[in-house]
BABANU-487433 format. One record per residue (C-alpha): residue in three letters; residue number from 0; y, z, x. Coordinates in pm, 1 decimal. Last residue first. Layout:
# residues N
<rec><aa>ALA</aa><i>NUM</i><north>Y</north><up>Z</up><east>X</east></rec>
...
END
This chain:
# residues 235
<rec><aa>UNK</aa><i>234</i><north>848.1</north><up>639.5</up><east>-1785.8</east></rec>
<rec><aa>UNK</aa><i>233</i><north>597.9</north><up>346.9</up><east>-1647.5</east></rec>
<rec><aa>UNK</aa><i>232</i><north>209.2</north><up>295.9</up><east>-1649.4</east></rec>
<rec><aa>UNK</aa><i>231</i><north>-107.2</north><up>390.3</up><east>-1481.2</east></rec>
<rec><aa>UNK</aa><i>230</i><north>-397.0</north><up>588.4</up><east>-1528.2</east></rec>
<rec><aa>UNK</aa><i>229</i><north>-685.6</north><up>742.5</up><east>-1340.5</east></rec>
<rec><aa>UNK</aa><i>228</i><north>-704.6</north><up>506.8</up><east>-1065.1</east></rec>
<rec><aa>UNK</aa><i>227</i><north>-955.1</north><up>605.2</up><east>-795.0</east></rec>
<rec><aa>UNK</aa><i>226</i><north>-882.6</north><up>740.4</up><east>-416.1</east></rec>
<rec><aa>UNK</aa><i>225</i><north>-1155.8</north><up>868.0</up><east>-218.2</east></rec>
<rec><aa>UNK</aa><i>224</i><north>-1144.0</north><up>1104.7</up><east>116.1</east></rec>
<rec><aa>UNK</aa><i>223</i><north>-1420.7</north><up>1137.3</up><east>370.7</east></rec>
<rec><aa>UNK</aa><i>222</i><north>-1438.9</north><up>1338.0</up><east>692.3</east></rec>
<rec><aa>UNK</aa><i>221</i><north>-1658.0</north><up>1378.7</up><east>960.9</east></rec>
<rec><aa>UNK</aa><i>220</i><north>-1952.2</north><up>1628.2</up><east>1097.9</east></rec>
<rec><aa>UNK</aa><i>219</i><north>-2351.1</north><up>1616.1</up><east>1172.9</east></rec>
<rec><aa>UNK</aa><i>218</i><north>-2386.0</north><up>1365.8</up><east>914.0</east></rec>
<rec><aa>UNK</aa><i>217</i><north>-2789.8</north><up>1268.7</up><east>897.6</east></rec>
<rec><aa>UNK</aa><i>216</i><north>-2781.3</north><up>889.2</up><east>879.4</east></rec>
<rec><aa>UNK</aa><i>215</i><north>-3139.8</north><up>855.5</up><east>913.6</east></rec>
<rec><aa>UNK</aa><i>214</i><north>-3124.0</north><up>678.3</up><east>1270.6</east></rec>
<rec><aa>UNK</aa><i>213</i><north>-3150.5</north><up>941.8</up><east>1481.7</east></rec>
<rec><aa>UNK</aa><i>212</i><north>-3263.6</north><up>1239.6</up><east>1285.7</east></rec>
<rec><aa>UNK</aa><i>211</i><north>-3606.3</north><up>1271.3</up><east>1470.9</east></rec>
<rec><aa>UNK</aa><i>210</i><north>-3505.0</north><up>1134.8</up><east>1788.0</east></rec>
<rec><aa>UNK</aa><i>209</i><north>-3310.1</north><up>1428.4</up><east>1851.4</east></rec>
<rec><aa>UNK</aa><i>208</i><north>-2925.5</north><up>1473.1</up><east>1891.9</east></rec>
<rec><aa>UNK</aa><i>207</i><north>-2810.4</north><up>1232.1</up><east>1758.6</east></rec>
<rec><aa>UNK</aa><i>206</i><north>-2682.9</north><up>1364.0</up><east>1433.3</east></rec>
<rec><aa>UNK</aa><i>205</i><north>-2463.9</north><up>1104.8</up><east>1249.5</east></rec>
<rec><aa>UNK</aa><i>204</i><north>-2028.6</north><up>1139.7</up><east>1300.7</east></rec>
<rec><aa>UNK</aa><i>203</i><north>-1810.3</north><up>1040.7</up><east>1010.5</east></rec>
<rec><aa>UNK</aa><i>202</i><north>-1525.9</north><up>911.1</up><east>916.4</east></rec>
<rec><aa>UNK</aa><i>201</i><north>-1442.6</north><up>789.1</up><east>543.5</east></rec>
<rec><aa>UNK</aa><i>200</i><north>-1151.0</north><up>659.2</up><east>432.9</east></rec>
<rec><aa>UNK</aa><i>199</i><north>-1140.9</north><up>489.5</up><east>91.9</east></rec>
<rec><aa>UNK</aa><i>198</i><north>-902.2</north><up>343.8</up><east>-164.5</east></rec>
<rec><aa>UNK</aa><i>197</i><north>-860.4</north><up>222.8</up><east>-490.9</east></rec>
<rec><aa>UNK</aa><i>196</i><north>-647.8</north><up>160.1</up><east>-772.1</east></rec>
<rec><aa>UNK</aa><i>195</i><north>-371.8</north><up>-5.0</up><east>-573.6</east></rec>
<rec><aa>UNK</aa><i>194</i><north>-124.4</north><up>-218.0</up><east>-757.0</east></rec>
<rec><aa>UNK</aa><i>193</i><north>-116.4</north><up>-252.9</up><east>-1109.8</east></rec>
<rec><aa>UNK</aa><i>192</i><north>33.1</north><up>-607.6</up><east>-1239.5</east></rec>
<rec><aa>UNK</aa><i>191</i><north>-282.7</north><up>-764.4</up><east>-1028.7</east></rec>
<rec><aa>UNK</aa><i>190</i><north>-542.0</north><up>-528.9</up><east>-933.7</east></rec>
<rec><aa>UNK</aa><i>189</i><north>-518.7</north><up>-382.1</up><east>-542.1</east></rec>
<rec><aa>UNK</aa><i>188</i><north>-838.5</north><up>-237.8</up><east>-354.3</east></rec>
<rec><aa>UNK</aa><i>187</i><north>-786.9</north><up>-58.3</up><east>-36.9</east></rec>
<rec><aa>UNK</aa><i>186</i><north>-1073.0</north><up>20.3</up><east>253.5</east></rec>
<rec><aa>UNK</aa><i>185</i><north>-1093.8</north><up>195.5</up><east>582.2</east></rec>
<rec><aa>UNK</aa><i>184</i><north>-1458.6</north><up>269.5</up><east>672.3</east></rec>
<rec><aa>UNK</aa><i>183</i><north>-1592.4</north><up>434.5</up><east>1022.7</east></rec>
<rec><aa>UNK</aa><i>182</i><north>-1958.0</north><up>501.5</up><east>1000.1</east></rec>
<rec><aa>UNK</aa><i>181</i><north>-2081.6</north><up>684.4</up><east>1357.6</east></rec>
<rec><aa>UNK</aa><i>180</i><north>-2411.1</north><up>699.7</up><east>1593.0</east></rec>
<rec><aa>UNK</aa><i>179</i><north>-2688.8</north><up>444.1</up><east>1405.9</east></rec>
<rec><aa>UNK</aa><i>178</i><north>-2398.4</north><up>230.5</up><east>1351.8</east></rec>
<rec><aa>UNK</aa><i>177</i><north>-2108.1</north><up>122.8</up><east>1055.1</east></rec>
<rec><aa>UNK</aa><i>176</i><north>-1794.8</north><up>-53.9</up><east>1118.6</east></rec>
<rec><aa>UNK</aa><i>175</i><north>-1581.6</north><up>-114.7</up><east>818.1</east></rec>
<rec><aa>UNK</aa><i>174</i><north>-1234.7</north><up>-113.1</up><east>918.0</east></rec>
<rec><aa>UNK</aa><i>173</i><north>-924.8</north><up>-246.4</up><east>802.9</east></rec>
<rec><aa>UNK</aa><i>172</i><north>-1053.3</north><up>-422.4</up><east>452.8</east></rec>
<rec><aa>UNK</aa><i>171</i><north>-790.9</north><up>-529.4</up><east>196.9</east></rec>
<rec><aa>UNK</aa><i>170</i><north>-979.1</north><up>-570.8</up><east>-150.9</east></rec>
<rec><aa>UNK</aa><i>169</i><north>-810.9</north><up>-837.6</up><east>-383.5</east></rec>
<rec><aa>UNK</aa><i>168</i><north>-856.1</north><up>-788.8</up><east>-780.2</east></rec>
<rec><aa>UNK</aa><i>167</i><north>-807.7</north><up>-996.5</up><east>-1081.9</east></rec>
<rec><aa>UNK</aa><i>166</i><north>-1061.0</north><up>-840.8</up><east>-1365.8</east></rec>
<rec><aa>UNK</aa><i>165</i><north>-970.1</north><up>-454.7</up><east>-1351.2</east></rec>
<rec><aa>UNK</aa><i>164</i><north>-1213.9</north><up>-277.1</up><east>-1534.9</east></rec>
<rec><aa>UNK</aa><i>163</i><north>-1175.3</north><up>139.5</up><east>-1610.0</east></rec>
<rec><aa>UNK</aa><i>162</i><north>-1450.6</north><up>337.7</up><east>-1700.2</east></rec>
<rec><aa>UNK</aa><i>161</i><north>-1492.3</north><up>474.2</up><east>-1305.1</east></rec>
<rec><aa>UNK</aa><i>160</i><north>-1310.6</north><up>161.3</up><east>-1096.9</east></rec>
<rec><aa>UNK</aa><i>159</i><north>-1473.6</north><up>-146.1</up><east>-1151.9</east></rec>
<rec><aa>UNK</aa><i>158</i><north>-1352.9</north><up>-483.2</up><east>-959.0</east></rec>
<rec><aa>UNK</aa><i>157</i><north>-1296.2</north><up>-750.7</up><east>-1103.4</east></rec>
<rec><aa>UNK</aa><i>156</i><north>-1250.1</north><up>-1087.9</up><east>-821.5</east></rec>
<rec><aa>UNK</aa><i>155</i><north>-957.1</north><up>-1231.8</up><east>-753.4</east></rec>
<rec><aa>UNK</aa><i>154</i><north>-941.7</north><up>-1222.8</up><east>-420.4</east></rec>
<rec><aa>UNK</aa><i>153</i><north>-1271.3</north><up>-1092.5</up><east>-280.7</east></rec>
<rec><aa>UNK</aa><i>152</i><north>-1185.0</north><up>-1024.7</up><east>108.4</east></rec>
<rec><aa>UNK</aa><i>151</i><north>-860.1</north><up>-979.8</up><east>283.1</east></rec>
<rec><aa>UNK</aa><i>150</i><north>-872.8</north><up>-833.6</up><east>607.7</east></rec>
<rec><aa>UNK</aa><i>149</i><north>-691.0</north><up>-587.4</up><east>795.4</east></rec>
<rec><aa>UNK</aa><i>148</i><north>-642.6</north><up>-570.9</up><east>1245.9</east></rec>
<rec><aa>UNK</aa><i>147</i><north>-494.1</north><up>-262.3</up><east>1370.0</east></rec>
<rec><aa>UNK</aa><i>146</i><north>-279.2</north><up>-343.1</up><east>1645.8</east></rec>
<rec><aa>UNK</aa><i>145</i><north>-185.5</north><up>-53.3</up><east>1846.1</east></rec>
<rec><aa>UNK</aa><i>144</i><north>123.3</north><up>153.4</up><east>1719.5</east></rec>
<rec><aa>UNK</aa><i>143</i><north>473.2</north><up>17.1</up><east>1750.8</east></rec>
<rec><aa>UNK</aa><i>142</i><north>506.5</north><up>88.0</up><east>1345.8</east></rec>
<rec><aa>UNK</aa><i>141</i><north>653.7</north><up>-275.4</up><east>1230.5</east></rec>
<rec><aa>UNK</aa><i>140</i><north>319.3</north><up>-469.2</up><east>1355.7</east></rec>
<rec><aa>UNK</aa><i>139</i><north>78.5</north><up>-179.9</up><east>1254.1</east></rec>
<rec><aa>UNK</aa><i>138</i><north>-142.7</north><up>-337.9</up><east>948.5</east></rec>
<rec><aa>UNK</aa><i>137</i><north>-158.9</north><up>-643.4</up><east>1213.6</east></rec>
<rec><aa>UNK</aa><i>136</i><north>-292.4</north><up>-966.3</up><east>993.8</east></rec>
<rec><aa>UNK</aa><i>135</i><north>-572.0</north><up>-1117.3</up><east>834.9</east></rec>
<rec><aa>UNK</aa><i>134</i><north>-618.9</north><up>-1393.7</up><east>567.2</east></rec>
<rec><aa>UNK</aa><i>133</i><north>-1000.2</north><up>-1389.4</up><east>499.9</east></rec>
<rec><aa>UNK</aa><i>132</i><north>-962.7</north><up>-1480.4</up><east>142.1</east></rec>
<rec><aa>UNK</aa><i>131</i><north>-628.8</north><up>-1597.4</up><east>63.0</east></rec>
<rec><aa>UNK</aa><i>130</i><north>-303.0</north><up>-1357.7</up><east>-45.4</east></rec>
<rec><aa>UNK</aa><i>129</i><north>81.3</north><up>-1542.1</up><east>-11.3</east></rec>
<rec><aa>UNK</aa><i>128</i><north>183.0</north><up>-1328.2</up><east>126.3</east></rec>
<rec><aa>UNK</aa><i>127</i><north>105.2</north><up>-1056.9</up><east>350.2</east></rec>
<rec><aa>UNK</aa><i>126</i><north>-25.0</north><up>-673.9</up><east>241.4</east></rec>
<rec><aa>UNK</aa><i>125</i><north>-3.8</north><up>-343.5</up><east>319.8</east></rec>
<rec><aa>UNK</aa><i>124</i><north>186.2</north><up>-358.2</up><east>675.2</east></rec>
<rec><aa>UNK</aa><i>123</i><north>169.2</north><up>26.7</up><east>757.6</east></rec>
<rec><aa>UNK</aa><i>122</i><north>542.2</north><up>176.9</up><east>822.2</east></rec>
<rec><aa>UNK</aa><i>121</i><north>513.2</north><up>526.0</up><east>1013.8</east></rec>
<rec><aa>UNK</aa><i>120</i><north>781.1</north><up>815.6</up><east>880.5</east></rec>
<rec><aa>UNK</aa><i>119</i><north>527.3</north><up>1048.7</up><east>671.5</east></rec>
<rec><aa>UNK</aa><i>118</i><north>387.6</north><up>730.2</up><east>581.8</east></rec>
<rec><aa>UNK</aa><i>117</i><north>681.3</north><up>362.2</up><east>508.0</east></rec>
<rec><aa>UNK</aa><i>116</i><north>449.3</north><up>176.5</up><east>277.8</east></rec>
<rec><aa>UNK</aa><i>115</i><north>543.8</north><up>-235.0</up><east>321.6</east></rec>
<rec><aa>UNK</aa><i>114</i><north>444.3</north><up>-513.3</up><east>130.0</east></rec>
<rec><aa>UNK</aa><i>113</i><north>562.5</north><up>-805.7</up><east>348.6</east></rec>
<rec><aa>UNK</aa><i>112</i><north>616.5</north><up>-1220.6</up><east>255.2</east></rec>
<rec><aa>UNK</aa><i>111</i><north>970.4</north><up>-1154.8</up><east>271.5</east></rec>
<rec><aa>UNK</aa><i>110</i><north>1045.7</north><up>-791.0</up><east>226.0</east></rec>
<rec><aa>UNK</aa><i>109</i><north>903.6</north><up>-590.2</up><east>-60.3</east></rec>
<rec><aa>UNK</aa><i>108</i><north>940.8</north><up>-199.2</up><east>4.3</east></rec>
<rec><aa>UNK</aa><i>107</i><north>768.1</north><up>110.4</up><east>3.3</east></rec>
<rec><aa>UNK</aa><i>106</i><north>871.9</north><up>500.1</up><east>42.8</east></rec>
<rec><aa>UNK</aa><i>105</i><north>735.4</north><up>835.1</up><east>82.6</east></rec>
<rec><aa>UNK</aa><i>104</i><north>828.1</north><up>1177.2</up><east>-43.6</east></rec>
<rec><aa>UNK</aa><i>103</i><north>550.1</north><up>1466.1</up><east>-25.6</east></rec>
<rec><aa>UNK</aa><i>102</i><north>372.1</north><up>1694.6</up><east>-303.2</east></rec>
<rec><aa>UNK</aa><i>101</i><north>606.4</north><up>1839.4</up><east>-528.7</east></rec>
<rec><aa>UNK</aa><i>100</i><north>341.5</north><up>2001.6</up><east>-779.3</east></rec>
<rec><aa>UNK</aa><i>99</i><north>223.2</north><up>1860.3</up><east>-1101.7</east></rec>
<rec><aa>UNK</aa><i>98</i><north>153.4</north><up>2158.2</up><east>-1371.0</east></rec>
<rec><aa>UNK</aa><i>97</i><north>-210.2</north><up>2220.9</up><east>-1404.4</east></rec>
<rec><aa>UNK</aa><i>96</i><north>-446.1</north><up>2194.1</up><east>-1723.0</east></rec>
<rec><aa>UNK</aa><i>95</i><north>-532.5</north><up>1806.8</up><east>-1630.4</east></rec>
<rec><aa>UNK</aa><i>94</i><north>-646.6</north><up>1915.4</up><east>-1291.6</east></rec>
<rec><aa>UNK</aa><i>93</i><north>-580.3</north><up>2052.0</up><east>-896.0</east></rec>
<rec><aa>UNK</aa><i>92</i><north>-253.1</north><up>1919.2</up><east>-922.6</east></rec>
<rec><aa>UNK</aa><i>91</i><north>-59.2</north><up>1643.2</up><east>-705.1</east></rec>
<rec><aa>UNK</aa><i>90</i><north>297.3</north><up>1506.8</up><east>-648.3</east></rec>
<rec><aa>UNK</aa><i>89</i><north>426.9</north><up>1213.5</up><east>-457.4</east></rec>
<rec><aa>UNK</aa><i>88</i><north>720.9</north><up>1031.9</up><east>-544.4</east></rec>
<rec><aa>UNK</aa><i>87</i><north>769.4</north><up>707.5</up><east>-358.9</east></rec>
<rec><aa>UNK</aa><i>86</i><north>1098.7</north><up>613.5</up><east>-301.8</east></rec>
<rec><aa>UNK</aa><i>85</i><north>1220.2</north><up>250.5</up><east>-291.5</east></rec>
<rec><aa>UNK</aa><i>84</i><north>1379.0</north><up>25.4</up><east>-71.6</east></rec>
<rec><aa>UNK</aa><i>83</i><north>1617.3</north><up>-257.6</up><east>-26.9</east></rec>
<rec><aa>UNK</aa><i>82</i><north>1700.9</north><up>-359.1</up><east>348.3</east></rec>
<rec><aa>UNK</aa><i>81</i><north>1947.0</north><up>-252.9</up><east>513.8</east></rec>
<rec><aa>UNK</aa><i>80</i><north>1762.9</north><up>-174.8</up><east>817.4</east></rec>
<rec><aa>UNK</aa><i>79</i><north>1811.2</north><up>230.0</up><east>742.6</east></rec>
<rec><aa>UNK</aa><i>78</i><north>1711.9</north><up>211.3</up><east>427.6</east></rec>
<rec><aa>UNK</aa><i>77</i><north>1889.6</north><up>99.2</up><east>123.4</east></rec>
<rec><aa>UNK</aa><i>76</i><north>1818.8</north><up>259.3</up><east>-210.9</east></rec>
<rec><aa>UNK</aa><i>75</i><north>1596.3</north><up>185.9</up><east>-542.8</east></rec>
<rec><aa>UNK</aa><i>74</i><north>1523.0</north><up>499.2</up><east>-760.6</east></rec>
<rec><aa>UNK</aa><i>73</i><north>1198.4</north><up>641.2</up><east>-787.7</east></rec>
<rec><aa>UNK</aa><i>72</i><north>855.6</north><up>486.8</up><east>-796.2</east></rec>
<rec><aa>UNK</aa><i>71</i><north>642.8</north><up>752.8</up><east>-906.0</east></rec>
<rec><aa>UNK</aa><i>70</i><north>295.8</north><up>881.5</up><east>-720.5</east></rec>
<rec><aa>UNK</aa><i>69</i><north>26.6</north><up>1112.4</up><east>-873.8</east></rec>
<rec><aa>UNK</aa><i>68</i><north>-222.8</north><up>1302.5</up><east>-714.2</east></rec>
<rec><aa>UNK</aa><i>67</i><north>-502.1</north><up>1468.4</up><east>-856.1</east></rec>
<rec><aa>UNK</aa><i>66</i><north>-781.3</north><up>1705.4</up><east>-683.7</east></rec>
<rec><aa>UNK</aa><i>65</i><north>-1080.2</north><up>1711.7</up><east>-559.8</east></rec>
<rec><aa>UNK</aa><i>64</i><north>-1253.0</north><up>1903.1</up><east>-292.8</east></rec>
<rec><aa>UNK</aa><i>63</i><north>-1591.2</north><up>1948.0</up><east>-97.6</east></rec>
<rec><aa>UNK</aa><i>62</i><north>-1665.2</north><up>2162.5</up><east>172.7</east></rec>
<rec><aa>UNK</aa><i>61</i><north>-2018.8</north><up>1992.1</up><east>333.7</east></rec>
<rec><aa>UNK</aa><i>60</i><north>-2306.9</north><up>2213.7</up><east>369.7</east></rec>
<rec><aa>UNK</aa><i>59</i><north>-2300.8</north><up>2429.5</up><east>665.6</east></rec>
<rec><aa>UNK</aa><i>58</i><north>-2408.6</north><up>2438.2</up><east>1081.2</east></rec>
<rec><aa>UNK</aa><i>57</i><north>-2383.6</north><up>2064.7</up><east>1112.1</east></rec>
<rec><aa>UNK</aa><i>56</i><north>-1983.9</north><up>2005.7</up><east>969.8</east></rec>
<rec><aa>UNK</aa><i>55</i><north>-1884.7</north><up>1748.4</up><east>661.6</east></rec>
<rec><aa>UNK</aa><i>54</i><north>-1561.0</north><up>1741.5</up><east>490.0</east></rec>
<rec><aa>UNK</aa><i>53</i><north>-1537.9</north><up>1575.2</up><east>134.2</east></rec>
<rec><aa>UNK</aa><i>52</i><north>-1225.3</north><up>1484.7</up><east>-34.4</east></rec>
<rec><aa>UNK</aa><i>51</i><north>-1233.0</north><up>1345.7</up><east>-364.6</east></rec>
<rec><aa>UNK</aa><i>50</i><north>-907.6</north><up>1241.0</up><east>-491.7</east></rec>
<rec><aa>UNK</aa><i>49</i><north>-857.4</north><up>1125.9</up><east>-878.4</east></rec>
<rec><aa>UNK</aa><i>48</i><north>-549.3</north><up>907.9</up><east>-896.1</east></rec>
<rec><aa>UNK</aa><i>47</i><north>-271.5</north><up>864.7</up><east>-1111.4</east></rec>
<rec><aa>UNK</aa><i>46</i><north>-25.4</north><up>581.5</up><east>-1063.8</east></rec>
<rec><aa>UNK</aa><i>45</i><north>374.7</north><up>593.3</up><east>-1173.5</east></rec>
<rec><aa>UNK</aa><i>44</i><north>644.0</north><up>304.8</up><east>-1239.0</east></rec>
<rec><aa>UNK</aa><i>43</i><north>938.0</north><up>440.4</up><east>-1343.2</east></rec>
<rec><aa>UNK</aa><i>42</i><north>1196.0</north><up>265.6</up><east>-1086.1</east></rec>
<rec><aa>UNK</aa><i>41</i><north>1010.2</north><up>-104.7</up><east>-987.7</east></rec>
<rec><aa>UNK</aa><i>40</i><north>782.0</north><up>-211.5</up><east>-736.1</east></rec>
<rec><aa>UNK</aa><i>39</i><north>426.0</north><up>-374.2</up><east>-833.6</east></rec>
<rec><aa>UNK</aa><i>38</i><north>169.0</north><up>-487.1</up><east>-527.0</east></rec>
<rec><aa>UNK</aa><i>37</i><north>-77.5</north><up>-698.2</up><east>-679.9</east></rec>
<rec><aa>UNK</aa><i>36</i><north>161.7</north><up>-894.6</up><east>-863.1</east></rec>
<rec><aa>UNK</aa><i>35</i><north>394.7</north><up>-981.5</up><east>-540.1</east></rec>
<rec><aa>UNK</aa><i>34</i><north>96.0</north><up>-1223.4</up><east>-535.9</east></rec>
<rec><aa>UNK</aa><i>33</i><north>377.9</north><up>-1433.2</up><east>-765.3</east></rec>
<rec><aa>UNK</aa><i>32</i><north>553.4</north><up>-1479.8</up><east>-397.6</east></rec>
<rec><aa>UNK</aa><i>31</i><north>916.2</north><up>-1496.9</up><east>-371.6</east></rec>
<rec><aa>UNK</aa><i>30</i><north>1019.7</north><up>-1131.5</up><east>-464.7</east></rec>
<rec><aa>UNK</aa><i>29</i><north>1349.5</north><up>-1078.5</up><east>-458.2</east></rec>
<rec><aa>UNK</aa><i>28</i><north>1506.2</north><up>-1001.6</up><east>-125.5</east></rec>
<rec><aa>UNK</aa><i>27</i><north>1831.2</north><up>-886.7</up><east>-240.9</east></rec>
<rec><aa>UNK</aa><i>26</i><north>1946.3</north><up>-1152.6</up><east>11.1</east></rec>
<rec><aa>UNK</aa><i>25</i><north>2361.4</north><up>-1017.7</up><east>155.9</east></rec>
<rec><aa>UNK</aa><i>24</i><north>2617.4</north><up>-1265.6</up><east>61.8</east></rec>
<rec><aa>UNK</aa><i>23</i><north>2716.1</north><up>-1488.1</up><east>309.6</east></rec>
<rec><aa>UNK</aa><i>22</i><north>2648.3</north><up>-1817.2</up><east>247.2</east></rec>
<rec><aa>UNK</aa><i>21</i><north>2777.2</north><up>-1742.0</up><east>-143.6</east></rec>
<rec><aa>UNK</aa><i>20</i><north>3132.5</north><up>-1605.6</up><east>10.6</east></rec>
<rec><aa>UNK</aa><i>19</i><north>3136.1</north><up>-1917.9</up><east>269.0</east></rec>
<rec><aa>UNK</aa><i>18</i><north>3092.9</north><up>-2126.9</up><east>-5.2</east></rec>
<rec><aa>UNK</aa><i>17</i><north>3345.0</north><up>-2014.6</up><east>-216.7</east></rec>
<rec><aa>UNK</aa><i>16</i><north>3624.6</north><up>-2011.3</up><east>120.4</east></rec>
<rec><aa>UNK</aa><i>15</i><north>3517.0</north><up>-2418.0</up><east>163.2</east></rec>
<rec><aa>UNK</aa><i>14</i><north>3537.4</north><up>-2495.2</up><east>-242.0</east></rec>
<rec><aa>UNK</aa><i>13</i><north>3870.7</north><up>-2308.5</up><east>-222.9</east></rec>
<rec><aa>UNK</aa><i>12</i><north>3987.9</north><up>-2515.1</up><east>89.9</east></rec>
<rec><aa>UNK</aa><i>11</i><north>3856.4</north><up>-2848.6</up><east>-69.0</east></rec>
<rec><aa>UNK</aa><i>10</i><north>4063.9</north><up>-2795.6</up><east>-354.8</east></rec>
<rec><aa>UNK</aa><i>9</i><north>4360.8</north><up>-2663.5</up><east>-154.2</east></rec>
<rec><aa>UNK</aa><i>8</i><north>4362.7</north><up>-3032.5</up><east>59.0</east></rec>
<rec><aa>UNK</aa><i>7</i><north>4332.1</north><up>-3244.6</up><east>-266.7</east></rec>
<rec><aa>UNK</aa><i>6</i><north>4652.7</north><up>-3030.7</up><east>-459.7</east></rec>
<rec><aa>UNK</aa><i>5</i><north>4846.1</north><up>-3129.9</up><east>-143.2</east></rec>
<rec><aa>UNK</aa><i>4</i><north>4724.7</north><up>-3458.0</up><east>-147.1</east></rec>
<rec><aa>UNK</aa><i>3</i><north>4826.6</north><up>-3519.5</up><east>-493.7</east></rec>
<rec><aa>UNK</aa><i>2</i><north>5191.6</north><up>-3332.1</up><east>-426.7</east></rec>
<rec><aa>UNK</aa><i>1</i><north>5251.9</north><up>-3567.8</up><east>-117.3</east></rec>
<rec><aa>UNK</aa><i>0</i><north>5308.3</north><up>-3397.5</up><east>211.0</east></rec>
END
């Protein structure tokens, strides 16, 4: 075989071997979406949040309790899918005097167009991309739970959380029913380049059991429990 056709064939053999290397190489799954914003991932990040707990029985006044709880984006791994993760951190205190306490160990991860919070072992759906108003999808698709249906509402809106204003917001809604029997109310709030700095789950049961309270919103029992940002930032 001539020496110029020789040199030919191994060029296009190298260029055929490189591109099967690039083809093949593992997606670090960077984020694709600039909404990635509202939902910030990277080792150091921490959020503190003032909890308010409330829980509400007939025969006493309702047991209140508040605490802080503060969550750090540790370092990034590979789960179990291969895809790249990172550990949440959780810790909590009952106040500014107090030492932070080990709390729990949790985990989140940006995967296509996903923002994903792996709970105590269940994955919740946080958030698709890219956000709209009204864009809705299954909070439980990768969990094998029932569907649970969110909503996005107020994209880009401020949104006030005690002193603190956060002008580009989206609010997630997943439940928000409300009767003369029950209020059921599942809501996050996410500020761009933060992440979450609110969230609410309230469930509670109204006294029905004479006409005389029906309708009045009289809490015979339930629970409630109220996330707000405190601060924010990276170590």
């Amino acid at each position: 075989m001539p020496i110029t056709m020789l040199r030919l064939l191994t060029k296009v053999l190298s260029c055929f071997v490189l591109f099967l290397a690039v083809a093949c190489t593992p997606s670090l799954q960077e984020p694709a979406s600039p909404d990635y914003a509202y939902f910030p991932l990277e080792t150091g990040r921490y959020w503190i949040y003032d909890v308010q707990e409330q829980q509400f029985t007939s025969a006493t006044s309702p047991v209140q309790r508040t605490y802080q709880l503060k969550e750090l984006v540790g370092q990034a791994y590979t789960d179990v899918t291969g895809q790249h993760a990172y550990r949440l951190l959780r810790y909590k205190r009952s106040d500014d005097t107090q030492p932070w306490q080990p709390d729990s160990v949790w985990s989140a991860r940006l995967v296509n167009n996903l923002a994903i919070r792996s709970e105590n072992g269940r994955d919740f759906v946080s958030l698709l991309f890219p956000i709209s108003d009204h864009l809705s999808w299954n909070g439980n698709q990768l969990s094998g739970a029932g569907a649970d249906q969110y909503v996005v509402r107020n994209v880009g809106q401020p949104y006030r959380v005690l002193a603190k204003q956060f002008d580009n917001t989206v609010t997630v809604v997943a439940q928000d029913d409300s009767t003369l029997v029950s209020q059921n109310k599942r809501m996050d709030v996410y500020a761009r380049g933060v992440g979450l700095v609110f969230k609410e789950r309230t469930h509670v049961q109204f006294c029905t059991a004479s006409p005389a309270c029906i309708g009045h919103q009289q809490i015979d029992y339930g629970t409630q429990q109220i996330y707000r940002i405190r601060t924010y930032g990276t170590d």
